[in-house]
N, CA, C and O of each residue as an XYZ file, in Angstrom:
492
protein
N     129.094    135.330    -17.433
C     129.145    133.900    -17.338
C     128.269    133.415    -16.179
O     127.639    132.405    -16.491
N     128.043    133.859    -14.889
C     127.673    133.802    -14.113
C     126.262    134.168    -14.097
O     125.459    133.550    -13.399
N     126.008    134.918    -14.664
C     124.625    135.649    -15.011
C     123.363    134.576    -15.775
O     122.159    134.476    -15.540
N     124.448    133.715    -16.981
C     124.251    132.708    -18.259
C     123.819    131.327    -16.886
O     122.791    130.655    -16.969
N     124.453    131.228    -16.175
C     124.772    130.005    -15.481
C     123.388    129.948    -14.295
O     122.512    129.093    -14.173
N     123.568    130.909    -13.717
C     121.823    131.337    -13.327
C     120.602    131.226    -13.646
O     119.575    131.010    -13.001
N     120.875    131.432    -14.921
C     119.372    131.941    -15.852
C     119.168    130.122    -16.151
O     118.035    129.651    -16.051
N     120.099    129.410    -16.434
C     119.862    128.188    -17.084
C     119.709    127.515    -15.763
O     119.001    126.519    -15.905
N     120.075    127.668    -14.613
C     119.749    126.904    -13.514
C     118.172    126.948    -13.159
O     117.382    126.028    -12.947
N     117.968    128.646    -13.176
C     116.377    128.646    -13.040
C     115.298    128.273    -14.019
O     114.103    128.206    -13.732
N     116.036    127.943    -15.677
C     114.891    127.050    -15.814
C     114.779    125.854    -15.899
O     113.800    125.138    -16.109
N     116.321    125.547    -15.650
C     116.209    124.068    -15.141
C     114.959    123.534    -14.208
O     114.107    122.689    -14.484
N     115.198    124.580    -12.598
C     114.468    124.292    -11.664
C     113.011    124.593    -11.856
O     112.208    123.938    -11.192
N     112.331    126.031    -13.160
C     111.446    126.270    -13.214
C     110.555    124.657    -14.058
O     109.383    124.282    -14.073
N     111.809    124.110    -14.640
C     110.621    122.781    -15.632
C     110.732    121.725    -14.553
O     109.755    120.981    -14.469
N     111.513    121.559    -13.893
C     111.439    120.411    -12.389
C     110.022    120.724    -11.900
O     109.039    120.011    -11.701
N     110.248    121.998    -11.780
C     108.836    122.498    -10.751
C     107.179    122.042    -11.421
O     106.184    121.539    -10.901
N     107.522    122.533    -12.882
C     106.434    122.128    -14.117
C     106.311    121.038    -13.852
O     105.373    120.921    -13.063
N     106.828    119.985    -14.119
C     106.922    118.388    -14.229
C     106.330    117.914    -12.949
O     105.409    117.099    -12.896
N     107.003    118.560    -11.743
C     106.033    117.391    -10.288
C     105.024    118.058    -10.346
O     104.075    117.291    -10.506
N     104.582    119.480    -10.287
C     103.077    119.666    -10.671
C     102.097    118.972    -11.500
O     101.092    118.502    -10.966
N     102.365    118.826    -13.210
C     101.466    118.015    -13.563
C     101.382    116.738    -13.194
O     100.432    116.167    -13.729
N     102.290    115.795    -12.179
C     102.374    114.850    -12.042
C     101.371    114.488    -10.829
O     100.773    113.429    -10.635
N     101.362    115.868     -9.945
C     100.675    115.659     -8.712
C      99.550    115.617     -8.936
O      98.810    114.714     -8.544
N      99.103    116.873     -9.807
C      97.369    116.962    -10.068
C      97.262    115.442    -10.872
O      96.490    114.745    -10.214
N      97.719    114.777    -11.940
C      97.711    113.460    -12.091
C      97.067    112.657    -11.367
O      95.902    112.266    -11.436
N      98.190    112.346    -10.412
C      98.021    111.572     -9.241
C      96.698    111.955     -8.086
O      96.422    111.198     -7.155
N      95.982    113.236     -8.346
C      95.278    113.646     -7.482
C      93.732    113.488     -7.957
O      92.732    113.425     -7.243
N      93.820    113.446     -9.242
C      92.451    112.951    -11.146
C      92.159    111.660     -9.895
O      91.315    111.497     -9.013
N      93.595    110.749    -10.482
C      93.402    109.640    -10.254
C      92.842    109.111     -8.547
O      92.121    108.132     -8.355
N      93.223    109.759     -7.774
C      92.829    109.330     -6.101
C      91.306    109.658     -6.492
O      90.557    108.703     -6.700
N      90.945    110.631     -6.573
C      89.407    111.597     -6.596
C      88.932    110.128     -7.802
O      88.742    109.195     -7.021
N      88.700    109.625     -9.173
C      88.612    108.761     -9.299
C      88.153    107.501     -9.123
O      87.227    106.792     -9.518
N      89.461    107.423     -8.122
C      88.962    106.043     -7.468
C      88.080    105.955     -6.239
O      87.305    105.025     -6.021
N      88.293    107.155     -5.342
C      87.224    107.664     -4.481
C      85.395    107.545     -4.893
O      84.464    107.352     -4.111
N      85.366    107.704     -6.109
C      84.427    107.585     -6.479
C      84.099    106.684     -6.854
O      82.895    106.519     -6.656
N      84.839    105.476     -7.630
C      83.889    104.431     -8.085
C      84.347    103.528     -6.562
O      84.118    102.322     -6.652
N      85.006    104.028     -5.103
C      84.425    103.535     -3.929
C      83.091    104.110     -3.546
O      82.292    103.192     -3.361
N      82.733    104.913     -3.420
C      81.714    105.661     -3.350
C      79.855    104.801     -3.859
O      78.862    104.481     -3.207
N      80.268    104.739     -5.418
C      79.436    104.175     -6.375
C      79.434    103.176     -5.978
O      78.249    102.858     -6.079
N      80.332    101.750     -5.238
C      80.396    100.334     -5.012
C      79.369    100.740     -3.992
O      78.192    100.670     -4.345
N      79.677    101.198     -2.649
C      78.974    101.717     -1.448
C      77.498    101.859     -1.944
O      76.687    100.974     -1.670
N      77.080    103.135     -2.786
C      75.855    103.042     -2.980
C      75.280    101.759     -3.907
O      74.195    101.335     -3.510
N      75.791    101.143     -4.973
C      75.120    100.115     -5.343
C      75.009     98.913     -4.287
O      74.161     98.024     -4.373
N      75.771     98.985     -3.493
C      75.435     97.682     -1.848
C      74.585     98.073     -1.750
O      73.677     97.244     -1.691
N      74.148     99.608     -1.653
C      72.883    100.238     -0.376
C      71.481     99.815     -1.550
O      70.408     99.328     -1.193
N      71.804    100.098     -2.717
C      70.506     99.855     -3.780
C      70.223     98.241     -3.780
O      69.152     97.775     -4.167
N      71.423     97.363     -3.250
C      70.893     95.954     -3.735
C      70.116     95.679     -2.434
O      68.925     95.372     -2.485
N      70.739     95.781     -1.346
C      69.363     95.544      0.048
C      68.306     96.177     -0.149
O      67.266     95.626      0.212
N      68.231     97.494     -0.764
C      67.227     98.620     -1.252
C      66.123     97.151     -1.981
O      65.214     96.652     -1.316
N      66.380     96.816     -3.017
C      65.610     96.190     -3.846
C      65.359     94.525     -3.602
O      64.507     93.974     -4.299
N      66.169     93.684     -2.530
C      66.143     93.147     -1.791
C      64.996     92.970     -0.848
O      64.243     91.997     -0.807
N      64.947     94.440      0.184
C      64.448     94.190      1.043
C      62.656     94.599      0.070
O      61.729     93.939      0.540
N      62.353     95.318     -0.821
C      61.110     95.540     -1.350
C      60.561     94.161     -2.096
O      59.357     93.934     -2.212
N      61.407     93.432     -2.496
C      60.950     92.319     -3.113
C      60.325     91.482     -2.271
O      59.225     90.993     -2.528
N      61.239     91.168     -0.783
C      60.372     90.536      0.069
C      58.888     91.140      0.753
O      57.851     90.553      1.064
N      59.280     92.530      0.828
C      57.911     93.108      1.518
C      56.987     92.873      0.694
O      55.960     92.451      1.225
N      56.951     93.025     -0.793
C      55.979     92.720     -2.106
C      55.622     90.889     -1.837
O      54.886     90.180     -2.524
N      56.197     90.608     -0.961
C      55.303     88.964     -0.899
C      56.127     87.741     -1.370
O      55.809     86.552     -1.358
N      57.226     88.315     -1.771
C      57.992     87.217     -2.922
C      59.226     86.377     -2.163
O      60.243     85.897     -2.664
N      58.770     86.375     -0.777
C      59.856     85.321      0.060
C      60.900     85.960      0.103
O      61.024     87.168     -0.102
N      62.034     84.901      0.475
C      63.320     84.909      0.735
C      64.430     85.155     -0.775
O      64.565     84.408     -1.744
N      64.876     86.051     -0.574
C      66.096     85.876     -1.750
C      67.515     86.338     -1.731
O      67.813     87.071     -0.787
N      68.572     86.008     -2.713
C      69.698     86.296     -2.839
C      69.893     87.481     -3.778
O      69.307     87.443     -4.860
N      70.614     88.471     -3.492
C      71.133     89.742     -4.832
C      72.392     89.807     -4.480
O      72.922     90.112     -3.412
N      73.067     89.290     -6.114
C      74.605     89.925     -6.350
C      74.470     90.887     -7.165
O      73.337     91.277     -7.450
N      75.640     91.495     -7.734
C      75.271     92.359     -8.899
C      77.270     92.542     -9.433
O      78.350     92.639     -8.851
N      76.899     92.512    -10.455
C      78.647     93.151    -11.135
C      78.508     94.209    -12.122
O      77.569     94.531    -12.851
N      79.729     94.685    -11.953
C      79.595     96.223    -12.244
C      80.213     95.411    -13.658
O      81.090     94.553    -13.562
N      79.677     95.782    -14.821
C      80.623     95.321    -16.658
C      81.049     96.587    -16.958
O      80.784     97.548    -16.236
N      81.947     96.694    -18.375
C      82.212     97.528    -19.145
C      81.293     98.417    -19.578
O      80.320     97.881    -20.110
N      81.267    100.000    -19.512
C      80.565    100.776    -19.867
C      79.750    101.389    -18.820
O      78.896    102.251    -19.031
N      80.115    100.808    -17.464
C      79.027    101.209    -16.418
C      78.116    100.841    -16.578
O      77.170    101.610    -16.411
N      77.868     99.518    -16.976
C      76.271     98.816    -17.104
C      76.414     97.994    -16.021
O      77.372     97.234    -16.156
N      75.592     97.819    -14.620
C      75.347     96.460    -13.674
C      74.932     95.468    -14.073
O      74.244     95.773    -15.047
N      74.908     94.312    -13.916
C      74.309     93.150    -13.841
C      73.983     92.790    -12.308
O      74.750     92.710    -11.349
N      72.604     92.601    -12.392
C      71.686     92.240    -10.896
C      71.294     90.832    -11.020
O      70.796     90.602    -12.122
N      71.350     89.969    -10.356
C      70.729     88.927    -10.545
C      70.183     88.532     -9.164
O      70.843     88.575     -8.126
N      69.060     88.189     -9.257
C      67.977     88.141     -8.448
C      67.537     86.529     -8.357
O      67.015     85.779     -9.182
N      68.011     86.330     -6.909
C      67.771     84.404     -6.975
C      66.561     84.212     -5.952
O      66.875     84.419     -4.780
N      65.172     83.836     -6.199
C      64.197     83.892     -5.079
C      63.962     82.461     -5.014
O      64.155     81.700     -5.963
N      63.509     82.088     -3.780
C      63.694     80.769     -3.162
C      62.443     80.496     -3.351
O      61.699     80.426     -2.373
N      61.997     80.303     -4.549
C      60.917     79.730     -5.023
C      61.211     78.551     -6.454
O      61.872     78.924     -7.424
N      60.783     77.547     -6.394
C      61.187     76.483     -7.442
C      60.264     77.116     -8.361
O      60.959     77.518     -9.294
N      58.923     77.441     -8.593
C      58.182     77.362     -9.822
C      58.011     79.099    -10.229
O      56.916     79.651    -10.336
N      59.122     79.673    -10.388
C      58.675     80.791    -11.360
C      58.218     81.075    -12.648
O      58.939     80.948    -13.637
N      57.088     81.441    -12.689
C      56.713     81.493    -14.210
C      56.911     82.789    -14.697
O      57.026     83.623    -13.798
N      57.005     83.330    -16.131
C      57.366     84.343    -16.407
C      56.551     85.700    -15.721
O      57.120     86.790    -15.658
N      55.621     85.563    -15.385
C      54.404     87.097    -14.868
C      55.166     87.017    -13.391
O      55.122     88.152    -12.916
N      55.626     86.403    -12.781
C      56.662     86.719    -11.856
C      57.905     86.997    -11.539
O      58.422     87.275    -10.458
N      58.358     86.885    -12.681
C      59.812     87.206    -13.260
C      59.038     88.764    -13.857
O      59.593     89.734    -13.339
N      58.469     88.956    -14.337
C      58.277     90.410    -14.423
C      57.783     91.277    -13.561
O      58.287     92.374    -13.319
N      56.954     90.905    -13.149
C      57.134     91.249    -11.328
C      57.884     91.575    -10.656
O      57.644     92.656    -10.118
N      58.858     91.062    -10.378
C      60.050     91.213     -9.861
C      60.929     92.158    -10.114
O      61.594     92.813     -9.311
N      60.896     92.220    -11.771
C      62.023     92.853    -12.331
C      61.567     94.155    -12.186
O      62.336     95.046    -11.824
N      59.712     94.480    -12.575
C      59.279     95.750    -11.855
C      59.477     96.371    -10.511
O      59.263     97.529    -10.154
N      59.896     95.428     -9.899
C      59.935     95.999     -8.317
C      61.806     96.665     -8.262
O      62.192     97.527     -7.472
N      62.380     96.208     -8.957
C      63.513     96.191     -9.049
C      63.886     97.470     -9.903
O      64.781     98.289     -9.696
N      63.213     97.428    -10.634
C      63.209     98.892    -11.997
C      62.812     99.843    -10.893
O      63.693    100.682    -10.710
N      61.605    100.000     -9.978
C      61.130    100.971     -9.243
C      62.315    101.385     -8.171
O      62.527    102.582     -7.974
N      63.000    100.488     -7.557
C      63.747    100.695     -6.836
C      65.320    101.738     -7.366
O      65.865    102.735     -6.893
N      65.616    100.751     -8.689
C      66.885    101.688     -8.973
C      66.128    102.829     -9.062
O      66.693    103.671     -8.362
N      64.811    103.445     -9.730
C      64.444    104.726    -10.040
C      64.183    105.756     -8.847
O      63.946    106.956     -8.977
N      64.294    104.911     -7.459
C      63.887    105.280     -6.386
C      65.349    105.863     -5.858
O      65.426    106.985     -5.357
N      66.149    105.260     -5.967
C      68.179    105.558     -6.088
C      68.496    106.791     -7.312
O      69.654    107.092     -7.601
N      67.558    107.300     -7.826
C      68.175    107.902     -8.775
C      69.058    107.800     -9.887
O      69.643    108.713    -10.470
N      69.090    106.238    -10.169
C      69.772    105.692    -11.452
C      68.467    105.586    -12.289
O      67.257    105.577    -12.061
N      69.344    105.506    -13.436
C      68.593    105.126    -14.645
C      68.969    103.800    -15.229
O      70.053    103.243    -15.407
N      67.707    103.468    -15.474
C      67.218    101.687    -15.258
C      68.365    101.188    -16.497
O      69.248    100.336    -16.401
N      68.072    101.871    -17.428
C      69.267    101.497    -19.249
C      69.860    101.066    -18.503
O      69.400     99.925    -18.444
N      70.814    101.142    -17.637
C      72.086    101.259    -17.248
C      72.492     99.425    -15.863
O      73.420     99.104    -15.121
N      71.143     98.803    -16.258
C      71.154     97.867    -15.454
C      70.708     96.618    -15.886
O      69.606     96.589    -16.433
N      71.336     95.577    -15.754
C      71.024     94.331    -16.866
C      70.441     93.188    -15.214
O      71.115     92.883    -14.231
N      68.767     92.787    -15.599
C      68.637     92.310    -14.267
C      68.144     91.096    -14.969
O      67.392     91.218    -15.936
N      68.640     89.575    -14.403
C      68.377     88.633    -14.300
C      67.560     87.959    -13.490
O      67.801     88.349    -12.348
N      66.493     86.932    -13.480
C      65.882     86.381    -12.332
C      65.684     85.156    -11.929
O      64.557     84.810    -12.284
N      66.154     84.444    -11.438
C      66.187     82.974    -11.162
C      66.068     82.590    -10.082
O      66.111     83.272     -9.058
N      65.834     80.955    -10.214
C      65.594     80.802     -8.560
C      67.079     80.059     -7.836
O      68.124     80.032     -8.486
N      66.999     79.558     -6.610
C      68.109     78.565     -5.677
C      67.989     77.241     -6.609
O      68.985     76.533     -6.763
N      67.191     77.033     -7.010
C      66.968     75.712     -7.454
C      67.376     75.435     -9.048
O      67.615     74.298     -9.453
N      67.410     76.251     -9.639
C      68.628     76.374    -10.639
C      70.093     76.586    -10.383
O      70.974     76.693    -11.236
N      70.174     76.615     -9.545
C      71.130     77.323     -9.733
C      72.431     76.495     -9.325
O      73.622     76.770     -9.465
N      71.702     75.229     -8.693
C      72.830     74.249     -8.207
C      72.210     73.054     -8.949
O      72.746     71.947     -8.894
């Protein structure tokens, strides 16, 4: 009886033991995770001054970069330069300097939806 009463205690305690294990490594997916898309926020800051600061050295004034991360891991960049009269050969311009830069970060460009406008649209 005693022997019966044992055996069922230890696997009581052996599936307790099962259970907070997969729960921990769980919980541990998930920290590592989120570590990373902190990580990824960090480096896309460092890529938007990255492409920021080349746009101005390329001649093209003063500007604003936000960017949001969408569904699928695609960014959206939008690029506001403090110029009223952009015509399109400068909007591609731009967006080249911007393509060079993520490629310079080691992303791949697919993966980035870039907009270009000026201050003066925008209010």
């Amino acid at each position: 009886m005693k022997k019966k009463y044992l055996v069922k205690l230890g696997i009581f305690f052996s599936s307790i033991m099962i259970i907070f294990y997969v729960l921990f490594i769980n919980s541990i997916k998930e920290s590592i995770e989120d570590v990373n898309s902190l990580s990824e926020i960090f480096n896309y800051n460092d890529l938007i001054s990255y492409i920021g600061q080349n746009i101005q050295e390329e001649g093209y004034g003063k500007n604003s970069l936000d960017y949001t991360i969408l569904p699928g891991k695609k960014v959206e960049i939008v690029i506001k330069l403090a110029d009223k009269n952009i015509d399109e050969q400068r909007k591609i311009e731009v967006q080249q300097i911007a393509i060079d830069s993520i490629t310079a970060y080691n992303y791949d460009p697919q993966f980035f939806r870039i907009a270009i406008t000026n201050y003066a649209m925008m209010y």
